[in-house]
N, C-alpha and C positions, 0 to 999 in steps of 0.2 A: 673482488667484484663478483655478485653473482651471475649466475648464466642466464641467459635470456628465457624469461617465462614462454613457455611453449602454449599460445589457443588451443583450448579443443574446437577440432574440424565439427564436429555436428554445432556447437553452439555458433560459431564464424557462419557455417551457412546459415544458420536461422537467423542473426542479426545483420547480415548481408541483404536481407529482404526487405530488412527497415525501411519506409520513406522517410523523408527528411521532415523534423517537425519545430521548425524554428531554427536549426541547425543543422549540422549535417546529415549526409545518410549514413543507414549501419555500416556499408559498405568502403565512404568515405573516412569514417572514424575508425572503424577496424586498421585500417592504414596507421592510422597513428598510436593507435593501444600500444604497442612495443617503445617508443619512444615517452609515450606517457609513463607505461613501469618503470623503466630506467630512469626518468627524470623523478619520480616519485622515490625510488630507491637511492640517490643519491642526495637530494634533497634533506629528505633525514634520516641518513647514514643507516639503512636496513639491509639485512639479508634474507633474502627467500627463504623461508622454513617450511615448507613443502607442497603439494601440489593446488593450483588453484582452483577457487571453486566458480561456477557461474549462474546467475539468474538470466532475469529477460531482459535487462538491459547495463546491467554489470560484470566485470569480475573481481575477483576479490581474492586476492593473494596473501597466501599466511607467509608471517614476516617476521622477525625480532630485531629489536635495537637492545643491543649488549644483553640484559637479562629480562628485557619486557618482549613479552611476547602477545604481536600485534595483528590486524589485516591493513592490506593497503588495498581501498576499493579504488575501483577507476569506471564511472557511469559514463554510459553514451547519452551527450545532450538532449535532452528534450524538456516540456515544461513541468510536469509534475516532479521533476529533480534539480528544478533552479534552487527551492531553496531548503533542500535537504541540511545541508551542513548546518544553515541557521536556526533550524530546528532543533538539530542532536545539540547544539550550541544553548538553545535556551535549557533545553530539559538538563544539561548538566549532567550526563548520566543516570539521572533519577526516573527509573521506568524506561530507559531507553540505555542502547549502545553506548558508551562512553566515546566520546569524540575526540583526540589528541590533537590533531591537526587537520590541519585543511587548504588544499588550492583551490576554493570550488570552479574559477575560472576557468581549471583543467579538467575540474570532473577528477579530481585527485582528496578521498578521504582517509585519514591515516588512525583506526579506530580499535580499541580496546580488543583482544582475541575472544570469542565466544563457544562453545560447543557448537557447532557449526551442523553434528547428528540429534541434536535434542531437542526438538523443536515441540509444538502442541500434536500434533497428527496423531500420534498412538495415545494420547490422554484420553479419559472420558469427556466424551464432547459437555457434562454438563460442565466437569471440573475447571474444561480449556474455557470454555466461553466463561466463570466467573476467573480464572487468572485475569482475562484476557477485559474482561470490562473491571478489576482493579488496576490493571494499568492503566488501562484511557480515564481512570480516574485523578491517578496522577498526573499525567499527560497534559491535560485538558487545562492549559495556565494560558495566562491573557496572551495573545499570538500578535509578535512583532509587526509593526506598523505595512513590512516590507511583504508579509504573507499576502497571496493572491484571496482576495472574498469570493464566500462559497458564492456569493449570489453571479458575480463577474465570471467565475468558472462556469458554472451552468448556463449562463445565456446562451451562447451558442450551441450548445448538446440540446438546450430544448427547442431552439428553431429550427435545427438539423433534422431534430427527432418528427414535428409537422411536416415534412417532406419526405418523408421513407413510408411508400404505401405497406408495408411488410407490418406495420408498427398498426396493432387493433386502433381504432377509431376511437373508443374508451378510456385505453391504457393514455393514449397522447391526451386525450381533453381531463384526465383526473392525474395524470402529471404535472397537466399545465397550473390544475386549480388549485393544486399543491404548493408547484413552488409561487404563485403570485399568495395564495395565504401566509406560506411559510419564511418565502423570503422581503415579503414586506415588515417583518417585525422587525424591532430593535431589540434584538437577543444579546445574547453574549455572542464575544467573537471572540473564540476561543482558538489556542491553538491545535490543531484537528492534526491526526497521524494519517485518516480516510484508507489505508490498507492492513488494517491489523488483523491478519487473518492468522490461521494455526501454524502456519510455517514463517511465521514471521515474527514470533515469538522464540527467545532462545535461551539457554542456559547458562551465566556466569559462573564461574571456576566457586565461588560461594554457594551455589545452588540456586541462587534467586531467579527469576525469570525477568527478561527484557524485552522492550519491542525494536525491531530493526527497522531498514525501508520504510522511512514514511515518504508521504509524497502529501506534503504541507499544506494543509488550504485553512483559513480563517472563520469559522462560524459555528453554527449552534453543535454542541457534543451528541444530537441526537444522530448523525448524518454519519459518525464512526461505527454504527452498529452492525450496518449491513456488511462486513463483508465476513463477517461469522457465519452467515446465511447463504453466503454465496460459495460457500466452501463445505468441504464434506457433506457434497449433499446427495450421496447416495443413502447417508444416515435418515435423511427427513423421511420418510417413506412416503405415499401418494396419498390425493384424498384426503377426509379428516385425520389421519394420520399428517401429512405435510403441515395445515393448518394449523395442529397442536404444535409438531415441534417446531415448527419457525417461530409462533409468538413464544414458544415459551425459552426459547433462545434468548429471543429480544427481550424477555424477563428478567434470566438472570443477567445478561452484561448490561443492563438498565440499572438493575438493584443493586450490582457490585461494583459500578462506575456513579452512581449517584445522580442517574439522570433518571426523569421522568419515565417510566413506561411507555404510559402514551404517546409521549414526543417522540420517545425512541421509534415506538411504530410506523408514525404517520412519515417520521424524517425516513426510514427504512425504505417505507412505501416509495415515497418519491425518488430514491434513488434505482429501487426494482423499476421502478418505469424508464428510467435513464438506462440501465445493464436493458429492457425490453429493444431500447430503439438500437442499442450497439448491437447485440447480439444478433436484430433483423440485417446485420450487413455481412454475414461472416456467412451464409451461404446453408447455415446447419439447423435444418428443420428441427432433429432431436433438442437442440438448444435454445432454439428459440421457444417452443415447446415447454422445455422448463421455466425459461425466465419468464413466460406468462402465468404460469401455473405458481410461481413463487410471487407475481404481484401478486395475482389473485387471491394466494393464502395472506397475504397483510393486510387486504382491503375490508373492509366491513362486511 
C-alpha cells in the first residue's frame, strides 16, 4: 500500500479560501482529498510514483499500475468540471489527454502520464498559438447532448456584468449587443475545451502536443480563442503594438484551427467583455486596466 500523498500547505491555503459553487467549499473537500486518493488508488490498484502536482482546483498524482505509467487527478467540485471526463471521453485521446478511467461523481480521473514541465510557455508565442488552434481544430467535434450551452452559461455573467458600476458603460452595452447578435444564431454547437491556453498544452512520451483541463461548454469554435489573449500578455506590448498582436494571435489559431477570422474576433471580443466585468470584482485597478485595454484592441 502506498503512503498517504502528503498536500502542499501553500496550495491547501489557497483552496481553503474557495466558496462553495454548487458544492462544497475548498475547505470542506480538502477534508476529503486524503480519502478520495486512497479510494482512487485502490480502486485501480495504483502506486504513487512520485510527488504530486497541483493547479487551481486540482491535484494530480503520478501513479503506475504494473507497467503503465499514469496520473490520478482528484478536482474540487464546481461547474466548469461537471463534465470534464465526458469530454476527455468523446475526444478519445485525439488532441486531448488520454482518459483511462473515471469516477466523475468523486471528482476522481485516472489519465494517460504527460510531461507535466513541457508545456507551450517557453515556445514562440506565434509557434504556441498555431499548436494551439491545430488542436481546437481537432477538438471542435459535435459536443454531447449533456454539455452545458454557451448561450445558458453566459446568461447570468451578462446580467451580473449590468450591475457592476466598475464595468465602462460601453464595454457592458457592446457585450450585451454581442452576445444577443451572437447567441441568437443557429451555429454549430460544438464541443468547446474554452481554456486552452500555453500551459495547458502538454507533451506526450511521442512528442505530440495535447490539450489538458477543459472545462466544457457547447457552441460556436470562435469563443475557444480568447484565452491565447489572455495569457502571456506581457508579450502584447501597449498601444498599436497591443492591437497588432492580439488580432494577429486571433489570426493564426483562426487559420490553424479552421475557424473564421472574423468570428474568431467578434467571439473573442465578447468574451474580453465577460474577463472586463470579472476582473471589475477582484479589487485590481492594474487589471482591470488591461482587461479594457485588451477589449479595446478587439473592438473596431
Amino acid at each position: 500500500m502506498s503512503a498517504p500523498v502528503l498536500l502542499p500547505p501553500a496550495w491547501v491555503e489557497q483552496v481553503s479560501g474557495y466558496p462553495a459553487e454548487g458544492g462544497p467549499t475548498g475547505a470542506d473537500w480538502l477534508a476529503t482529498v486524503p480519502r478520495l486518493v486512497a479510494e482512487g488508488l485502490e480502486r485501480w490498484a495504483l502506486t504513487v510514483d512520485g510527488e504530486p502536482r497541483t493547479g487551481y482546483t486540482a491535484i494530480v498524482v503520478p501513479v503506475r499500475r504494473g507497467v503503465q505509467r499514469l496520473v490520478l487527478k482528484v478536482t474540487w467540485p464546481h461547474p466548469e468540471a461537471t463534465h470534464e471526463a465526458l469530454a476527455l471521453r468523446t475526444w478519445a485521446g485525439e488532441g486531448a489527454v488520454r482518459l483511462v478511467a473515471a469516477l466523475p461523481s468523486d471528482g476522481l480521473l485516472l489519465l494517460e502520464r504527460l510531461d507535466a514541465d513541457a508545456d507551450l510557455t517557453p515556445v514562440w508565442v506565434d509557434e504556441a498559438c498555431e499548436v494551439v488552434g491545430e488542436l481546437l481544430g481537432r477538438l471542435h467535434v459535435p459536443a454531447p447532448p449533456q454539455v452545458l450551452r454557451l448561450g445558458t452559461y453566459l446568461g447570468p455573467h451578462l446580467e451580473r456584468m449590468a450591475q457592476r458600476p466598475a464595468v465602462p458603460r460601453r464595454v457592458t452595452q457592446r457585450t450585451g449587443g454581442l452576445a444577443r447578435e451572437l447567441l441568437a444564431d443557429d451555429g454549430p454547437e460544438l464541443l468547446l475545451h474554452t481554456d486552452l491556453h500555453y500551459e495547458n498544452v502538454l507533451l506526450r512520451r511521442d512528442g505530440s502536443y495535447v490539450a489538458i483541463d477543459p472545462k466544457p461548454l457547447a457552441g460556436h469554435p470562435g469563443y475557444d480563442v480568447f484565452p491565447l489573449l489572455h495569457n502571456r500578455v506581457d508579450e502584447l506590448g501597449t498601444g498599436a503594438a497591443l492591437r497588432w498582436s492580439v488580432r494577429h494571435r486571433v489570426t493564426l489559431v483562426a487559420e490553424a484551427a479552421g475557424i473564421d477570422a472574423e468570428e474568431a474576433r467578434v467571439w473573442s471580443l465578447l468574451r474580453a467583455g465577460i474577463e472586463v466585468s470579472w476582473t471589475s470584482t477582484e479589487g485590481d485597478p492594474d487589471r482591470l486596466s488591461r482587461a479594457i485595454a485588451l477589449h479595446k484592441a478587439l473592438d473596431d
